[in-house]
C-alpha positions in Angstrom: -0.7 109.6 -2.4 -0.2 109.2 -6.1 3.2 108.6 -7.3 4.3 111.3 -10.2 7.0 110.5 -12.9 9.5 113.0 -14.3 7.8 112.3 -18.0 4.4 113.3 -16.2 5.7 115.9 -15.0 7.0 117.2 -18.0 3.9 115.9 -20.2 2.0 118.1 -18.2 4.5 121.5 -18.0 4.2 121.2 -21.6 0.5 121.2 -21.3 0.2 124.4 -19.4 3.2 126.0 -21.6 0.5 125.4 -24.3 -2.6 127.0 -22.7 -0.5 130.0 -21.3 0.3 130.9 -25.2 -3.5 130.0 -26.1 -3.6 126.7 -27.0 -5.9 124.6 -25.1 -5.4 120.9 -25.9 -7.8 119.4 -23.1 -10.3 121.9 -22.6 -13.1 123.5 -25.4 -13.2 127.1 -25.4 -17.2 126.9 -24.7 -16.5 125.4 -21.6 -13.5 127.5 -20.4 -15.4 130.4 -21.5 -18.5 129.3 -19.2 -16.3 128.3 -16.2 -14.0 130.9 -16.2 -16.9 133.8 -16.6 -17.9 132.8 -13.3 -17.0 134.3 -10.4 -14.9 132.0 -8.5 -16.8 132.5 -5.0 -19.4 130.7 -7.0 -18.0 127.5 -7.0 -16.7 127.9 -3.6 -12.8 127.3 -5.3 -11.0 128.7 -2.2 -12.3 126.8 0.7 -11.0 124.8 3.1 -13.0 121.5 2.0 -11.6 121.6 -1.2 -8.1 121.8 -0.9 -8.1 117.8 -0.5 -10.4 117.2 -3.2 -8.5 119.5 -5.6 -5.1 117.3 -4.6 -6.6 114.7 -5.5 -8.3 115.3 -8.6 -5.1 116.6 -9.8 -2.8 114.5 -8.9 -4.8 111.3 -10.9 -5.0 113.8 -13.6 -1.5 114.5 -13.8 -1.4 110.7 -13.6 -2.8 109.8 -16.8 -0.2 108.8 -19.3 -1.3 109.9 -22.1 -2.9 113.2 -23.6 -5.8 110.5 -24.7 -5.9 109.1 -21.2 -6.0 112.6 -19.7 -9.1 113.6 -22.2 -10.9 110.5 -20.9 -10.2 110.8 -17.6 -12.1 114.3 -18.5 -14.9 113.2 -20.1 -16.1 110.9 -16.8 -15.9 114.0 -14.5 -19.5 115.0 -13.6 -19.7 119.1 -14.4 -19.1 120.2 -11.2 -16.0 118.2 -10.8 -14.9 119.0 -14.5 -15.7 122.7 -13.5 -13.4 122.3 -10.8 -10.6 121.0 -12.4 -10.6 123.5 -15.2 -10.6 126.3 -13.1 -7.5 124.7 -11.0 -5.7 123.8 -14.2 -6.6 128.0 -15.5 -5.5 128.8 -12.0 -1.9 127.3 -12.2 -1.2 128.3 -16.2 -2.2 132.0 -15.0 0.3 131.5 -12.0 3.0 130.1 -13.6 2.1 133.3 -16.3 3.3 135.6 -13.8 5.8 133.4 -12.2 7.8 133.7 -15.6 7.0 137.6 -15.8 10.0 139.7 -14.9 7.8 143.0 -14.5 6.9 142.8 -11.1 4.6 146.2 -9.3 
C-alpha cells in the first residue's frame, strides 16, 4: 500500500482542476487525442484484472512529489501502461466534471 500525503493529495486535485478547464500539464494532446479516440473496450479498461494494476499505477503516480517527478515517472511507462494511465487519469477529471455539476437528468 502506498502511503499518500495531504500536499499529494492536493498537488494532484490541482492537477485534475487543470485538465477539467483544458489545461493538460502531464499529458500532450497527440497522445490524449490517440488514447481517448479509442474505444475503451479496446484496451480492456473495465475488467476485473485491471482494477489492481490501475491502483497501483496510480497510487505511485500520485506519489511522485513533484510535477517533474510525475512527468518522469511518465516517460518510463511502456505505451500500453502510459495508455492506461491516461485514460484513468481522463476518467476521474471527467468524473469529478460531473461530480461538481449541479444539473443532474
Amino acid at each position: 500500500m502506498v502511503y499518500i500525503d495531504k500536499t499529494q493529495m492536493e498537488q494532484v486535485e490541482y492537477l485534475f482542476n487543470q485538465s477539467a478547464q483544458g489545461l493538460h500539464l502531464l499529458f500532450d494532446n497527440a497522445s490524449i487525442r490517440r488514447v481517448l479516440s479509442k474505444p475503451t473496450e479496446e484496451m480492456d479498461f473495465f475488467t476485473f484484472e485491471n482494477v489492481n494494476r490501475i491502483q497501483k499505477l496510480l497510487s505511485d503516480f500520485i506519489a511522485k512529489d513533484s510535477l517533474t517527478a510525475k512527468k518522469d515517472f511518465l516517460e518510463m511507462l511502456d505505451q500500453e501502461t502510459y495508455d492506461l494511465l491516461l485514460r484513468t487519469y481522463f476518467n476521474i477529471v471527467e468524473n469529478s466534471i460531473f461530480e461538481q455539476n449541479n444539473l443532474k437528468h
